[in-house]
Backbone as numpy.savetxt, mean C-alpha at the origin, in Angstrom:
# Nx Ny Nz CAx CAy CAz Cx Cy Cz
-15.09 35.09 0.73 -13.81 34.56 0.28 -13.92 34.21 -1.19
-13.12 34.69 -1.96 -12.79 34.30 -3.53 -12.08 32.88 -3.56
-12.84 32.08 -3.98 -12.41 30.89 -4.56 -11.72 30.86 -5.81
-10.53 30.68 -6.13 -10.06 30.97 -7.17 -9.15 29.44 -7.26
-8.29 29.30 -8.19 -7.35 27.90 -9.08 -6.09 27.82 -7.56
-5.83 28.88 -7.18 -5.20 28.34 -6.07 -5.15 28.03 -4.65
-6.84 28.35 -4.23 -6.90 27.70 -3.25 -7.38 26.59 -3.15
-7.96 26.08 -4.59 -8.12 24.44 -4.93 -7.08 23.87 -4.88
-5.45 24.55 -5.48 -4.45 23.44 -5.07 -4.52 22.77 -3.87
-4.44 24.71 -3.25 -4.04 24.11 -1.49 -4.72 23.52 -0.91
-6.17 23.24 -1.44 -7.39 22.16 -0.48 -6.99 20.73 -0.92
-6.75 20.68 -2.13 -5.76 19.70 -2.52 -4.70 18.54 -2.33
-3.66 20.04 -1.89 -2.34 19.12 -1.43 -2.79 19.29 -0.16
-3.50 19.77 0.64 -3.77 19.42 1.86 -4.54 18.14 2.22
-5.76 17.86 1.16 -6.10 16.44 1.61 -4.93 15.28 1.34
-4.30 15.59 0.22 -3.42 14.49 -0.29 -2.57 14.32 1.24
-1.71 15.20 2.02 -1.20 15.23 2.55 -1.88 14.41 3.83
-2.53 14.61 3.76 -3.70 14.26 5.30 -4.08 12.80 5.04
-4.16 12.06 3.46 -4.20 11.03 3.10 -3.28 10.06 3.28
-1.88 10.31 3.05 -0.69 10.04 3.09 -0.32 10.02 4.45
-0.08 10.85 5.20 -0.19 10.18 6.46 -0.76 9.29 7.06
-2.21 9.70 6.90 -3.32 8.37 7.18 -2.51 6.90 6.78
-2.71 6.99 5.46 -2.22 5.58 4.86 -0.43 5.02 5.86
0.14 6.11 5.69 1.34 5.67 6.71 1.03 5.21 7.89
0.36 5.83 8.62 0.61 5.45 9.97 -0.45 4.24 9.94
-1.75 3.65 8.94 -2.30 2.51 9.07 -1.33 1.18 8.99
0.17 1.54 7.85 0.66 0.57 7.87 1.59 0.22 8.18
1.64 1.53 8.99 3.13 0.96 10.16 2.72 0.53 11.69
1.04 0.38 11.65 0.33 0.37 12.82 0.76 -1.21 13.17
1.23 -1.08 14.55 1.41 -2.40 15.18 0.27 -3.33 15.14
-0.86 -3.45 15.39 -2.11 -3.72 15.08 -2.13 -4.60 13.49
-1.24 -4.31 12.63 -1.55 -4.83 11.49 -0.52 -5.20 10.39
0.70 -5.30 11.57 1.83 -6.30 11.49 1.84 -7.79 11.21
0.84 -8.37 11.96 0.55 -9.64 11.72 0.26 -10.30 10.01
-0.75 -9.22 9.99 -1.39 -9.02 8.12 -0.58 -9.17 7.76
0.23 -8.18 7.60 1.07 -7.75 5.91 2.63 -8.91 6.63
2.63 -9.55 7.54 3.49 -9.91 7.29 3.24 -11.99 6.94
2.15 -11.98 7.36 1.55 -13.07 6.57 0.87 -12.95 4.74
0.57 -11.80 4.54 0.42 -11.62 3.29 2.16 -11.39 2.43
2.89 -11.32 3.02 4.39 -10.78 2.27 5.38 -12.46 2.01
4.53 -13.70 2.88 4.71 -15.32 2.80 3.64 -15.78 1.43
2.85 -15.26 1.18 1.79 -15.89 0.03 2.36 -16.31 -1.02
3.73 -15.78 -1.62 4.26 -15.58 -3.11 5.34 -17.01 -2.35
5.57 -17.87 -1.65 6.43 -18.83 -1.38 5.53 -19.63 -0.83
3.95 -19.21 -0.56 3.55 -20.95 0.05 3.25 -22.35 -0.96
3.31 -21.70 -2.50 3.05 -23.10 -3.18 4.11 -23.12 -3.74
5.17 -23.09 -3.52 6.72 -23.51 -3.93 7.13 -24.53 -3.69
6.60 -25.78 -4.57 6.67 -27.66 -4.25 7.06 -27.78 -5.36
7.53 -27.20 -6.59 8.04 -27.79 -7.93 9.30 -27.34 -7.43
10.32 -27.91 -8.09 11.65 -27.71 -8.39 12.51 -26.28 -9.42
13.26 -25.67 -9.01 13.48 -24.74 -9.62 13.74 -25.03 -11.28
13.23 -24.67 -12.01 13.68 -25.09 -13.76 12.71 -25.82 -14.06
11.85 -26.24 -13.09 10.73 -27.38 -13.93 9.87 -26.35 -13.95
8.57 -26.35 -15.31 7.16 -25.69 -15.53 6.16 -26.73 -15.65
5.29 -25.86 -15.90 4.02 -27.09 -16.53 4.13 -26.52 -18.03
4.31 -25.49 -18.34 4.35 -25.63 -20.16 5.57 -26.98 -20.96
4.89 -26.90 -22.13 5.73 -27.23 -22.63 6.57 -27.23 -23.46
């Protein structure tokens, strides 16, 4: 078999493709619902100042 520039694409977009799924279905996996939906609360658990107040000055 001749290895040539376009069957590197297609080994290519074939892993990408095979990646991308992977990554989808890890994070739509019920299994790991709990995670990301306790990590998606992190950006509101130290929200004890008042809106308009900073620490600069």
């Amino acid at each position: 078999m001749d290895f040539d520039i376009n069957v590197m694409r297609s080994v290519v977009t074939l892993v990408s493709l095979v990646l991308f799924l992977g990554l989808m279905l890890w994070t739509w996996s019920r299994k790991r619902k709990d995670f990301f939906d306790d990590a998606a609360q992190v950006p509101f658990l130290d929200d004890d100042a008042p809106v308009g107040t900073s620490d600069r000055p």
